[in-house]
C-alpha positions in Angstrom: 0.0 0.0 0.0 1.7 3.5 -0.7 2.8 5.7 2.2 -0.3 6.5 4.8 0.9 9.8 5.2 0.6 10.9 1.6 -1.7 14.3 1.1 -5.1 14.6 -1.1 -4.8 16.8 -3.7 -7.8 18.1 -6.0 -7.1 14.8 -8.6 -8.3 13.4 -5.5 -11.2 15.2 -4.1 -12.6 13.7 -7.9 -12.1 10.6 -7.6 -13.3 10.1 -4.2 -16.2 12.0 -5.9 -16.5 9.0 -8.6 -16.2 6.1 -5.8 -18.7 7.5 -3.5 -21.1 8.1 -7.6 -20.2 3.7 -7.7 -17.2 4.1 -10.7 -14.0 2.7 -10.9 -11.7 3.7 -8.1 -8.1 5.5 -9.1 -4.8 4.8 -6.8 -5.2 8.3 -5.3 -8.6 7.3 -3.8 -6.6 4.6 -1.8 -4.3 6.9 -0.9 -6.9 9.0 0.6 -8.5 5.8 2.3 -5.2 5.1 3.8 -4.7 8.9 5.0 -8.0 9.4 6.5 -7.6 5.5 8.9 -4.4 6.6 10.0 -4.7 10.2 11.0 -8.9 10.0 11.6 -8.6 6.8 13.4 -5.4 8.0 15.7 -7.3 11.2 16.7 -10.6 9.0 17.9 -8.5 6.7 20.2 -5.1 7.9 20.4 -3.2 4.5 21.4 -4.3 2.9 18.2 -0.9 2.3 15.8 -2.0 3.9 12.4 -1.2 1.1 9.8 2.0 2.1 8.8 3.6 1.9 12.8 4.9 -0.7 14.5 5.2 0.7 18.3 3.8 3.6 20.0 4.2 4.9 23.4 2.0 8.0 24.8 1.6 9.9 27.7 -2.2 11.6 28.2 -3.4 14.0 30.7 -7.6 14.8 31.6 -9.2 17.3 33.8 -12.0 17.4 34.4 -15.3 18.8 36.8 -18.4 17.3 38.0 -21.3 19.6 36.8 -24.4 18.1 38.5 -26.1 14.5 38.6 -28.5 12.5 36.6 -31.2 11.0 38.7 -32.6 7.7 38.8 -35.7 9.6 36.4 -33.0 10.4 34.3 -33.2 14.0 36.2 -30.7 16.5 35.7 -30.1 18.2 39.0 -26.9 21.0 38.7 -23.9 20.7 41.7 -25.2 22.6 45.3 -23.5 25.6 46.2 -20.5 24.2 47.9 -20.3 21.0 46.7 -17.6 20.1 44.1 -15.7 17.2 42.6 -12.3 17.9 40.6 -11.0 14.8 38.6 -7.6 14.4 36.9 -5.9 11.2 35.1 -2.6 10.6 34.1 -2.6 7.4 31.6 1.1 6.4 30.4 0.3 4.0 27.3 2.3 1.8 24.7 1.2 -0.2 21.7 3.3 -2.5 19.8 2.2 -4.4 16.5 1.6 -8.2 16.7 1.4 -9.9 12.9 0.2 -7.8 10.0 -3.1 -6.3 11.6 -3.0 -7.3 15.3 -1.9 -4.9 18.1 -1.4 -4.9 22.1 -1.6 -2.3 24.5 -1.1 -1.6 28.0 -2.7 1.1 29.5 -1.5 2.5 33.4 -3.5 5.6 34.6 -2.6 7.9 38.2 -5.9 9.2 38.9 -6.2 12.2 41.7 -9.8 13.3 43.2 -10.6 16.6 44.9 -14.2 16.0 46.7 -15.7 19.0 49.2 -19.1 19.3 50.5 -20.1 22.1 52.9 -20.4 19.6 56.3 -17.4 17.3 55.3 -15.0 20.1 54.1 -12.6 18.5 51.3 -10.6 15.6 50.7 -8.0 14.7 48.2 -6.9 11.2 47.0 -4.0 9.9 44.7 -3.2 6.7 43.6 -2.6 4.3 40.7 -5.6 3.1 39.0 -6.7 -0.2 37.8 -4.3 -1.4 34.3 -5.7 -2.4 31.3 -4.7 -4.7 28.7 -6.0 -4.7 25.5 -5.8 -6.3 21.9 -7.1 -5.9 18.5 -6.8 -7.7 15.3 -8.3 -6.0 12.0 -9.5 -8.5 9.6 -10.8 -5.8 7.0 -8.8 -2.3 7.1 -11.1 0.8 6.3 -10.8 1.4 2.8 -9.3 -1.9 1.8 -12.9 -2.7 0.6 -15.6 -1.0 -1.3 -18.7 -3.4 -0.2 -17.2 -4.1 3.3 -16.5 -1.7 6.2 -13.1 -2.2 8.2 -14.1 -4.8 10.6 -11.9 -5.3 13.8 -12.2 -7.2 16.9 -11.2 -5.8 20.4 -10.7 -8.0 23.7 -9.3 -6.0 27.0 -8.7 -7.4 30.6 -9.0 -4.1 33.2 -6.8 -5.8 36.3 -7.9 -3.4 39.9 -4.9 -2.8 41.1 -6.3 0.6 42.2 -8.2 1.3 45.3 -11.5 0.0 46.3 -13.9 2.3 47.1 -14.4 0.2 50.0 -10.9 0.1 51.0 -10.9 4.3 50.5 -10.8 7.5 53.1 -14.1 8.3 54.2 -16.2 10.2 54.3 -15.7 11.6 50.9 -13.6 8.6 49.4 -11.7 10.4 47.5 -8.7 8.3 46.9 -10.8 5.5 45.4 -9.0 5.2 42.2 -10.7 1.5 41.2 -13.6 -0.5 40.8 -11.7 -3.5 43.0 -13.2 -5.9 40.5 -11.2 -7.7 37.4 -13.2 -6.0 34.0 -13.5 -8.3 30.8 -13.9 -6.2 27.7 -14.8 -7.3 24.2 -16.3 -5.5 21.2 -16.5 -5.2 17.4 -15.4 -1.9 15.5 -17.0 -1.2 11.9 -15.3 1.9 10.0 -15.1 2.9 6.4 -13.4 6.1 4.7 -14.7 8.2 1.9 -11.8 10.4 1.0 -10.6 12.6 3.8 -13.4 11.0 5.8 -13.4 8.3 8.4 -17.0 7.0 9.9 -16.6 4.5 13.2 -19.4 2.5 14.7 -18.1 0.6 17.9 -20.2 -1.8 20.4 -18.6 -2.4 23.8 -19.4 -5.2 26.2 -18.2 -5.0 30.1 -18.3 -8.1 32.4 -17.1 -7.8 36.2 -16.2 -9.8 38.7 -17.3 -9.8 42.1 -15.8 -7.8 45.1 -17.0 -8.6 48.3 -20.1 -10.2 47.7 -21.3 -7.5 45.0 -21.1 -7.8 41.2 -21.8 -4.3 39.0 -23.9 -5.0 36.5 -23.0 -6.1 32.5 -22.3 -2.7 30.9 -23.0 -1.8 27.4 -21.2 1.0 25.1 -22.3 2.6 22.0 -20.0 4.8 20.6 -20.4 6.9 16.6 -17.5 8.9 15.5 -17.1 10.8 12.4 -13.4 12.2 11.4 -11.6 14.5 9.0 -7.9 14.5 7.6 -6.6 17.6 6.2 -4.2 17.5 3.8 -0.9 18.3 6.2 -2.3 14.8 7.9 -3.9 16.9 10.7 -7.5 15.9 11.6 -10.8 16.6 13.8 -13.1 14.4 15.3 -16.4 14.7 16.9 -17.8 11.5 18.9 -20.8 10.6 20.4 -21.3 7.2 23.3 -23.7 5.9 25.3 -23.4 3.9 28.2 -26.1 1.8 29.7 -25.3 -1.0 32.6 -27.4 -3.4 34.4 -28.6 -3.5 38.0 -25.8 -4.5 40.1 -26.2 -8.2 42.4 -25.6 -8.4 46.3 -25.2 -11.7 47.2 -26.5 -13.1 44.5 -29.8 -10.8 44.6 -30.6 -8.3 42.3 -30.2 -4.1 44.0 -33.4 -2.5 42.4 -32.5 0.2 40.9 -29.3 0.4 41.0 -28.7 0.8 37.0 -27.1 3.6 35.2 -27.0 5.3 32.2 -24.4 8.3 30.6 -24.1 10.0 27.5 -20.8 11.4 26.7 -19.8 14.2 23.7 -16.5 14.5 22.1 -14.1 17.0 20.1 -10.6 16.1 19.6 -7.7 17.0 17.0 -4.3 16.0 16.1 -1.4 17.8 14.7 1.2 16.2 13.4 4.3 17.5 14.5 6.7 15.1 12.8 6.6 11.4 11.3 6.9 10.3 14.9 6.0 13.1 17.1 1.9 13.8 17.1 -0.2 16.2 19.8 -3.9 15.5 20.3 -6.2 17.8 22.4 -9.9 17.1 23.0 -12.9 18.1 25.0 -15.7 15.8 26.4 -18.8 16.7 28.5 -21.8 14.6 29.5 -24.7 17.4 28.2 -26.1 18.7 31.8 -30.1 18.2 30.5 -32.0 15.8 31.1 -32.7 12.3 29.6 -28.7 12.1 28.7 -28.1 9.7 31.9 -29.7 8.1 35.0 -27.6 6.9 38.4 -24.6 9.2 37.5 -22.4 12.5 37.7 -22.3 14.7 35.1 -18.9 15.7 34.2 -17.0 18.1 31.7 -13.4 17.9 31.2 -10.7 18.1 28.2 -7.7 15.8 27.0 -4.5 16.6 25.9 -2.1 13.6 24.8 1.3 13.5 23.4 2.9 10.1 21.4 6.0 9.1 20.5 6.1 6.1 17.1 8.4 4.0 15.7 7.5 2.5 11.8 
């Protein structure tokens, strides 16, 4: 396949014009298609290895605020004066390419929370979170074919080596940084290119374990993203998910109830600062109206993430 990082030009924008009208496809269509999965598809999840790299390492910060809370009636009720919740993450990841179109990664977040209500005054708490592991193997790359979407599968193992929130602080708990649970994730990602376009459609499945006689419920994630690749390999995306999970089990018993539901918006972009250098920033917000969640915080933060690749 020619070089990922080659730039559209206005022979191009035509004949992406003529695929997307059903005629025959030119080589600088597929040199789009390769362009807009590498740069579209790095700036929707960052530790992804484009398909022309073979190792990645990356270092991303977040920040972010709790805004209010969805209620169980799917209720949006704003913070109370004098009650606020800072979070921030530090996630140090690495990818490295296994065969042709299979790839690892290892994921290692420090996570700090800032908690204060008006009668317990405020409370900070650090600590390493719980480590993921993660693969994918892409049977059909976006682009490669004109009937078929890219079609990859995903399989992750979250290990909770962070902190309980039953072994945390109180009485704010703040330096829970875990779910004390092992996490098994699995879930199929369809995406296609059209040009400087990339479209991504990703289901999500969540299994835990139980911790001390509790199990969370099965969790479910939707997640649409759409992405464009400019022509210096820079690229915008906007993303949309939805979370829905199950009523957690005590002892084997279901907790009425106890379900929840969140809705998260995204805007991110890359620059490309060399071959192997690349900055991505992004903001992400759960909207604080109603009907976009049930059972949880509402929360606005942004992203900022810096990688280092090797091809």
């Amino acid at each position: 396949m020619p070089s990922p990082r080659s730039s559209c030009s206005s022979g191009l924008a035509r004949a992406c014009l003529a695929l997307l009208a059903g005629l025959v496809v030119s080589t600088l269509a597929t040199r789009a298609s390769a362009q807009a999965c590498c740069a579209g598809g790095t700036v929707i999840t960052p530790g992804r290895l484009a398909i022309h790299e073979d190792a990645l390492v990356g270092l991303q910060e977040k920040a972010g605020s709790v805004l209010g809370t969805y209620s169980q009636a799917s209720q949006y009720l704003p913070q109370l004066s004098g009650y606020t919740e800072l979070d921030f993450e530090q996630d140090l990841f690495a990818a490295l390419r296994v065969l042709r179109r299979g790839q690892l990664a290892l994921l290692v977040p420090l996570v700090e929370t800032r908690r204060a209500t008006p009668a317990l005054g405020s409370q900070f708490g650090a600590g390493i979170g719980d480590i993921n592991l993660s693969g994918r193997y892409d049977f059909v790359l976006a682009g490669e074919s004109h009937m078929l979407p890219g079609i990859a599968l995903l399989a992750g193992l979250t290990v909770p080596t962070g902190r309980a929130p039953g072994n945390a602080t109180p009485p704010l708990l703040a330096d829970a940084t875990g779910i004390g649970a092992y996490q098994l994730n699995a879930a199929l990602a369809l995406e296609q290119t059209w040009g400087p376009w990339l479209v991504n459609a990703t289901g999500i499945v969540a299994k835990r374990t139980d911790y001390g006689g509790e199990t969370l419920g099965t969790q479910v994630t939707l997640l649409a993203a759409c992405a464009y690749t400019f022509e210096d390999d820079a690229a915008l995306g906007l993303s949309a998910s939805y979370a829905f999970e199950g009523d957690a089990t005590s002892n084997g018993a279901d907790v009425p109830d106890s379900f929840k539901r969140v809705t998260t918006v995204s805007l991110s972009g890359l620059w490309p600062v060399s071959d192997a250098w690349r900055l991505l920033g992004g903001l992400y917000i759960n909207p604080p109206a109603s009907s976009f969640g049930a059972n949880q915080p509402a929360a606005a933060g942004i992203t900022y993430t810096l990688i280092r690749s090797w091809s």
